[in-house]
C-alpha positions in Angstrom: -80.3 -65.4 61.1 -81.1 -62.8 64.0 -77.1 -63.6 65.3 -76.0 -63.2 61.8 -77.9 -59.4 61.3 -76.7 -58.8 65.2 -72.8 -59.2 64.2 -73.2 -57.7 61.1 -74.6 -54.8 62.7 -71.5 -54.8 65.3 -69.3 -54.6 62.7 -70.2 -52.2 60.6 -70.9 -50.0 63.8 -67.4 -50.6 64.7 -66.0 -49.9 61.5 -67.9 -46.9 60.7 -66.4 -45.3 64.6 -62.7 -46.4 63.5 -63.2 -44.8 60.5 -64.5 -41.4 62.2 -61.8 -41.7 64.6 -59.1 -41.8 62.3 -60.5 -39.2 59.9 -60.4 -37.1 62.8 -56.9 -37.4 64.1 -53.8 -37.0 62.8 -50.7 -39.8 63.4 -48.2 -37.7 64.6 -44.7 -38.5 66.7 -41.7 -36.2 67.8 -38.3 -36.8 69.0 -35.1 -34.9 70.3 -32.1 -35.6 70.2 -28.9 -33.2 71.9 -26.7 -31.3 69.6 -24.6 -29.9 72.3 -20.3 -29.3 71.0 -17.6 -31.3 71.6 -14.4 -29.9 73.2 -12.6 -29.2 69.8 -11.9 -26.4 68.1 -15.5 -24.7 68.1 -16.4 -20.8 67.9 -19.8 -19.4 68.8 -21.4 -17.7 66.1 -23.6 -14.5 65.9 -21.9 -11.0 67.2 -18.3 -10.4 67.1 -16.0 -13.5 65.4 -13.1 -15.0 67.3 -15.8 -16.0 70.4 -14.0 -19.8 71.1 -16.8 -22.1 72.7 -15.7 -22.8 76.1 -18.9 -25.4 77.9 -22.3 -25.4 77.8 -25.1 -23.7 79.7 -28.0 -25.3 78.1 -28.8 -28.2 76.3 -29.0 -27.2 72.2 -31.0 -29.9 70.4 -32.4 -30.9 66.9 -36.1 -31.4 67.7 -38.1 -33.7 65.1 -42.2 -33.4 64.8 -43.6 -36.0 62.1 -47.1 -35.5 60.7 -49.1 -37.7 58.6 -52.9 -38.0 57.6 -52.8 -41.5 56.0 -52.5 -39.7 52.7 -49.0 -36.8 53.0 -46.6 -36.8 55.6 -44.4 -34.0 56.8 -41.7 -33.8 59.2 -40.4 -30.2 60.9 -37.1 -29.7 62.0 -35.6 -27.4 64.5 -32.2 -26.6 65.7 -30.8 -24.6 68.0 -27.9 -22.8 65.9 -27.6 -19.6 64.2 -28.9 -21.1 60.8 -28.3 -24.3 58.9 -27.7 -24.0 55.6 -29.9 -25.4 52.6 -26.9 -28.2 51.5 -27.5 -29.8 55.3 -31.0 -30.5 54.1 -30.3 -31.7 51.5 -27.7 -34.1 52.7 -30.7 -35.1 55.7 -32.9 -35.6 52.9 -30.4 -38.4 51.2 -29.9 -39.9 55.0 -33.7 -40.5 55.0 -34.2 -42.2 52.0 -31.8 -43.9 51.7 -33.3 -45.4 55.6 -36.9 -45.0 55.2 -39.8 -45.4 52.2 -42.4 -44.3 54.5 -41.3 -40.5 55.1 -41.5 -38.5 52.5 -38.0 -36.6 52.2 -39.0 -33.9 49.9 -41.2 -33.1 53.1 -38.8 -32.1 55.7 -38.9 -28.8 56.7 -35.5 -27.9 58.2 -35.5 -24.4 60.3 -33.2 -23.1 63.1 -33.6 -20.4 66.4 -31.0 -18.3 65.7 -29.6 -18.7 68.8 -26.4 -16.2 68.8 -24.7 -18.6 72.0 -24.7 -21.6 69.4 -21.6 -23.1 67.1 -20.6 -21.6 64.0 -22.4 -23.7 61.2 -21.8 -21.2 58.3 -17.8 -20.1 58.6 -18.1 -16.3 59.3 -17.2 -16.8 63.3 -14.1 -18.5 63.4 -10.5 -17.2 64.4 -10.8 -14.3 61.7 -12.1 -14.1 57.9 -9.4 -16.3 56.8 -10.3 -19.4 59.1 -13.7 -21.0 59.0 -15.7 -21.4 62.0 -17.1 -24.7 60.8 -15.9 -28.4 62.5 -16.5 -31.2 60.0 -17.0 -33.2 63.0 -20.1 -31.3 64.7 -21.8 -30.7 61.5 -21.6 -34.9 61.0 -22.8 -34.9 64.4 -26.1 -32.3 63.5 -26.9 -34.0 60.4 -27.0 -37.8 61.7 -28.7 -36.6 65.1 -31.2 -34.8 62.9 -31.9 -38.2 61.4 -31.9 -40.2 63.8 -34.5 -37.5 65.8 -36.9 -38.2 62.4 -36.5 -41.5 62.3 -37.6 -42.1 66.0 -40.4 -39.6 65.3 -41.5 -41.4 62.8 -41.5 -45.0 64.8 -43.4 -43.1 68.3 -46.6 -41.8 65.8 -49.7 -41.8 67.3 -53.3 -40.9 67.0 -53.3 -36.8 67.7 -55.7 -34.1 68.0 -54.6 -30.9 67.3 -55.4 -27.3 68.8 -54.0 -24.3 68.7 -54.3 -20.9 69.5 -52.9 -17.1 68.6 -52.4 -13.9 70.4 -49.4 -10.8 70.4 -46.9 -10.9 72.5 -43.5 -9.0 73.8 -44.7 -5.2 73.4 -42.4 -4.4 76.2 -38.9 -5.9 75.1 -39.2 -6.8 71.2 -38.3 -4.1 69.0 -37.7 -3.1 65.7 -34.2 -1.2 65.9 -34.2 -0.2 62.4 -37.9 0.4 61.4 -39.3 1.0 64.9 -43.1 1.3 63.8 -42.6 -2.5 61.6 -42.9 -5.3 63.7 -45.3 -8.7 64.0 -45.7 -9.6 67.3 -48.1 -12.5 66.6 -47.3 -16.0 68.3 -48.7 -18.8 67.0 -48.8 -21.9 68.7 -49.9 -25.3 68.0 -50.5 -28.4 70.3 -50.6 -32.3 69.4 -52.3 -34.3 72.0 -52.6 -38.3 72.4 -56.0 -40.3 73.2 -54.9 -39.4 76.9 -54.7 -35.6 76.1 -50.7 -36.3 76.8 -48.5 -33.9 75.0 -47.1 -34.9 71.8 -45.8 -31.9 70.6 -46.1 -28.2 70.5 -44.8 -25.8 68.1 -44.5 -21.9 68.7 -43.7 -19.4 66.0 -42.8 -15.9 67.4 -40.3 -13.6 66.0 -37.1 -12.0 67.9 -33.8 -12.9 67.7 -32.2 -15.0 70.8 -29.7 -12.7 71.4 -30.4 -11.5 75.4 -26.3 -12.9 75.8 -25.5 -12.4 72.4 -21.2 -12.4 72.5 -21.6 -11.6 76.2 -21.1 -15.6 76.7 -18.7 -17.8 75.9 -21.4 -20.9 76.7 -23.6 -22.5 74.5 -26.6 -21.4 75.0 -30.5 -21.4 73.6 -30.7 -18.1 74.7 -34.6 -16.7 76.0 -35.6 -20.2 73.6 -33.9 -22.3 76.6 -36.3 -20.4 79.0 -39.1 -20.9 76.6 -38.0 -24.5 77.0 -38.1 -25.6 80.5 -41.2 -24.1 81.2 -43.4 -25.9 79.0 -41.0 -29.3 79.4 -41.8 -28.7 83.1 -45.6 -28.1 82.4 -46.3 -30.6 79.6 -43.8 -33.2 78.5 -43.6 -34.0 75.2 -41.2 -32.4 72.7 -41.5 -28.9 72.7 -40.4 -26.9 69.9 -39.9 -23.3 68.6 -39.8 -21.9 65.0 -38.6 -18.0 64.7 -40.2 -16.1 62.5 -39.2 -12.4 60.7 -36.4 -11.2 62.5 -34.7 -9.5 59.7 -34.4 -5.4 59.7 -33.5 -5.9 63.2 -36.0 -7.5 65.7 -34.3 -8.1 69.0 -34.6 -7.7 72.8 -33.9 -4.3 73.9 -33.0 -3.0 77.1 -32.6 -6.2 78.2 -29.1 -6.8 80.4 -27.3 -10.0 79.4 -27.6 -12.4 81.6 -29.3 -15.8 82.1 -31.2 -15.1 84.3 -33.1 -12.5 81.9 -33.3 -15.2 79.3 -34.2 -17.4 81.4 -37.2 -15.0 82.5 -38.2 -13.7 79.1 -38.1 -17.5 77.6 -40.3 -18.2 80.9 -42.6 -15.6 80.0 -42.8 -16.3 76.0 -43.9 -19.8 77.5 -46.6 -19.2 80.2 -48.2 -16.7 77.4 -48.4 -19.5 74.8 -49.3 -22.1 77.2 -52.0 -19.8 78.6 -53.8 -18.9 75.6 -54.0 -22.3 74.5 -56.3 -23.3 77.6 -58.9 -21.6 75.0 -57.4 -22.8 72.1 -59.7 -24.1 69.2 -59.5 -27.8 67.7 -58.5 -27.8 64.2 -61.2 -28.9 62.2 -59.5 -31.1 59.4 -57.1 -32.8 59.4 -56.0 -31.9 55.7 -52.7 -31.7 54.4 -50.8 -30.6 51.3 -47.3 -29.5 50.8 -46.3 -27.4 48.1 -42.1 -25.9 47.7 -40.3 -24.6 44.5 -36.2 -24.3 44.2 -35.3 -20.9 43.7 -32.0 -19.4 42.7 -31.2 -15.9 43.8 -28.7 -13.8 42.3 -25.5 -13.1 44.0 -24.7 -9.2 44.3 -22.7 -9.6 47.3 -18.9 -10.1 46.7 -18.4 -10.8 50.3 -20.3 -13.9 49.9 -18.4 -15.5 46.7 -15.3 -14.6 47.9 -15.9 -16.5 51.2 -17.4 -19.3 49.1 -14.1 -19.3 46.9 -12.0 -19.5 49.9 -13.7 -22.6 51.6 -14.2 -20.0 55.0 -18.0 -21.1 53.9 -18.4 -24.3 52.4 -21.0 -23.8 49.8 -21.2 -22.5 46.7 -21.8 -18.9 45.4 -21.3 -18.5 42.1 -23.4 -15.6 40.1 -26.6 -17.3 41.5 -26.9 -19.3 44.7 -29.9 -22.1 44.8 -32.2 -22.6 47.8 -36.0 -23.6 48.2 -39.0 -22.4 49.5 -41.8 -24.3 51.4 -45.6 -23.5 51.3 -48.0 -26.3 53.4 -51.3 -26.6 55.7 -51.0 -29.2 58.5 -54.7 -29.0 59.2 -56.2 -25.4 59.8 -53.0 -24.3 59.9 -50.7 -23.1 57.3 -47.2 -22.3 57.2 -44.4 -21.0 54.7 -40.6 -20.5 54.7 -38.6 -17.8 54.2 -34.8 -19.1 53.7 -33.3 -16.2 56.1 -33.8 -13.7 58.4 -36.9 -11.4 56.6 -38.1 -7.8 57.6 -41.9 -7.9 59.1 -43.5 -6.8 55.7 -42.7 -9.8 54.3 -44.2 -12.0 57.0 -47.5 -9.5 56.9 -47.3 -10.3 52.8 -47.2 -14.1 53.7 -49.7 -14.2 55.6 -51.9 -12.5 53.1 -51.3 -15.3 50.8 -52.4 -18.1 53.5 -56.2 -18.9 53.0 -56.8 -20.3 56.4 -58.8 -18.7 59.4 -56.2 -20.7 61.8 -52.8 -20.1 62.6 -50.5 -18.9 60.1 -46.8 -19.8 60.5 -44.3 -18.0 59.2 -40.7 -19.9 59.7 -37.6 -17.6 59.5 -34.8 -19.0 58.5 -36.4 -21.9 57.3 -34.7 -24.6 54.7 -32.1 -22.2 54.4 -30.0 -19.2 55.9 -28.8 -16.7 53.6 -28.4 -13.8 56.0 -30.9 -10.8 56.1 -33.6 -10.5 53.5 -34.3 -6.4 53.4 -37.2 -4.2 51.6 -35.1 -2.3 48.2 -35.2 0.8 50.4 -32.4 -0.5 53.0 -30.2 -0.5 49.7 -30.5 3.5 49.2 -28.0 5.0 51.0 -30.3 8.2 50.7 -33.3 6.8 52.9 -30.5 6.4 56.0 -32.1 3.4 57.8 -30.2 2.3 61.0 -27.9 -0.2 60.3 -29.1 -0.3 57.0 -24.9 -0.6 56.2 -24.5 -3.6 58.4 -27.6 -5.5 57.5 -27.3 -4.9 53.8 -23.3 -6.2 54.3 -25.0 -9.0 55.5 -27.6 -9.9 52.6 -27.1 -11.6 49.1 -28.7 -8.6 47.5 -31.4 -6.7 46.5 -33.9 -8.7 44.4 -34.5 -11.8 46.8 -37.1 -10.2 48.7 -39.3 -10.2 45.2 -38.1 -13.3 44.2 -39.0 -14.6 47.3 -42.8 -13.1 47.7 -43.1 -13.8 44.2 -42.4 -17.9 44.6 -45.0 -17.5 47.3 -48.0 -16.0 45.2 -47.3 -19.2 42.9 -47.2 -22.0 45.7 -50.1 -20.1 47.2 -52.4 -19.9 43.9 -51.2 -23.8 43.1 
């Protein structure tokens, strides 16, 4: 009887430290996998069209992080590109369950750097404005990469801790070139670490477009996010990934020459500050989940982008509305939302506001979708003469998606 009281008390101690130990960690698993071009027909998108790809001076990858509690699972995506659009998600989405019942598809969060040294994955770059810039066969090859970089995230899970850590960064290179005085320099940055305290994953979100070589290269390139790169791959292992945040209005590298050596040096930098401040970084203290995202149509006020639409020089749609979604989720103590393009800094302050978190609070540009810049009503009157307020608007769907935008996020946040 003593034995019998002596093994029950075993067990139950055993089962009662599994169960603490997985209420206190999260199953998490990432994967890469390289989305460099071919030798075909390829342009480089972001500055001046016509920019024909000619090799590559940096790896470009999708990079795949897959979260679950025992309860939700998520999975974020990021590629090195000037922005996917939101009909790539949603053929990834298909891929996956039509492969998988264990991740959740509706779940994938699909963002992308920005990179301006990157393929052409809208249209706009190609030989002129009546050629697309788009290959068929690289955009097959991003999509099933992208799957199979889930997939294999999904298989490598393990138990995780996660910690994570925020601070300002770039005062002395970032700027705002249109609204000097509007800017977030906040980086966020989030680690995942095994029982061994090996690196799982990281995830930095830090606003400023990738454009140190802009069209000064004719290489594929991740820009300062290659620099960012092979520091912490050097320093940590695991997969290492970054998430841009509001760019729009125009946040960008100034006085910086073009060169790789400077991207190299800024992306070093951008690294060893993130990497640094999480040597203090606090351990989330949940691991609760939830994930929360609305389709949203925006109306088209743009000709440009119909009439590109109409003649296939961008393959999607654009009709009197165009359709896209937004994202709004908390992976432990921190929370994140998406904003489907490049967004001025108010809108990431506004975000923020809405997240109910004392942790880290991401804010992914560009994210599930890329419809060009996302601008404050005043960059569309001509009388308040904001710099490059004529380009930027030129390059934005119209006026009212900023509201519609900040008003789907009030709802997901109040949900």
């Amino acid at each position: 009887m003593k034995h019998a009281h002596s093994t029950f008390a075993i067990l139950l101690f055993i089962f009662v430290i599994t169960g603490y130990s997985n209420a206190q960690s999260f199953q998490v698993g990432a994967a890469m996998r390289n989305i460099n071009p071919d030798k075909d027909s390829l342009y480089l998108a972001g500055g001046k069209p016509n920019r024909p790809f000619m090799d590559v001076h940096d790896d470009l990858h999708v990079k795949a992080i897959h979260i679950d509690n025992g309860k939700q699972n998520i999975t974020l995506l990021t590629f090195d590109c000037i922005g996917l659009l939101y009909p790539v998600l949603e053929e990834i989405r298909a891929e996956i369950r039509s492969k998988s019942n264990d991740i959740a598809p509706e779940h994938i969060v699909m963002s992308s750097t920005h990179t301006h040294a990157g393929p052409d994955v809208v249209g706009i770059w190609g030989k002129d404005f009546t050629h697309t810039g788009v290959v068929d066969r690289h955009m097959m090859k991003i999509k099933t990469n992208a799957v199979e970089a889930i997939l294999e995230a999904r298989s490598r899970r393990a138990a995780a801790s996660m910690e994570y850590a925020v601070g300002e960064h770039g005062e002395d290179w970032v700027k705002n070139i249109s609204e000097p005085t509007e800017l977030d320099r906040t980086l966020s940055v989030i680690r995942f670490r095994n029982a061994q305290q090996k690196n799982i994953a990281t995830l930095t979100n830090f606003a400023c477009h990738p454009t140190i070589m802009d069209d000064a290269t004719t290489a594929a390139s991740a820009d300062y996010v290659w620099g960012y790169y092979r520091y912490m791959d050097s320093l940590q292992g695991g997969v290492n990934a970054f998430f841009q945040g509001s760019i729009g209005g125009w946040i960008q590298p100034e006085d910086v020459p073009s060169s790789f050596e400077q991207a190299n040096f800024y992306g070093t930098r951008l690294a060893q500050y993130a990497s640094g401040i999480l040597k203090k970084g606090k351990r989330s203290a949940t691991t609760d989940m939830w994930f929360r995202s609305n389709k949203v149509e925006f109306p088209v006020a743009n000709p440009m982008f119909k009439v590109l639409s109409k003649n296939g020089i961008i393959k999607r749609s654009f009709g009197e509305n165009v359709q896209s979604e937004i994202a709004f989720f908390q992976i432990g103590d921190a929370q994140f939302a998406t904003h489907p393009g490049e967004t001025v800094p108010q809108m990431s302050w506004d975000t923020k506001k809405l997240m109910k978190t004392n942790g880290p609070k991401f804010v992914i540009g560009l994210g599930q979708d890329a419809l060009g810049y996302i601008l404050k009503p005043t960059f569309f009157d001509a009388s308040k003469q904001i710099p490059h307020s004529d380009y930027l608007t030129g390059m934005s769907v119209g006026p009212q998606t900023m509201e519609i935008i900040m008003r789907t996020l009030q709802k997901l946040s109040n949900q």
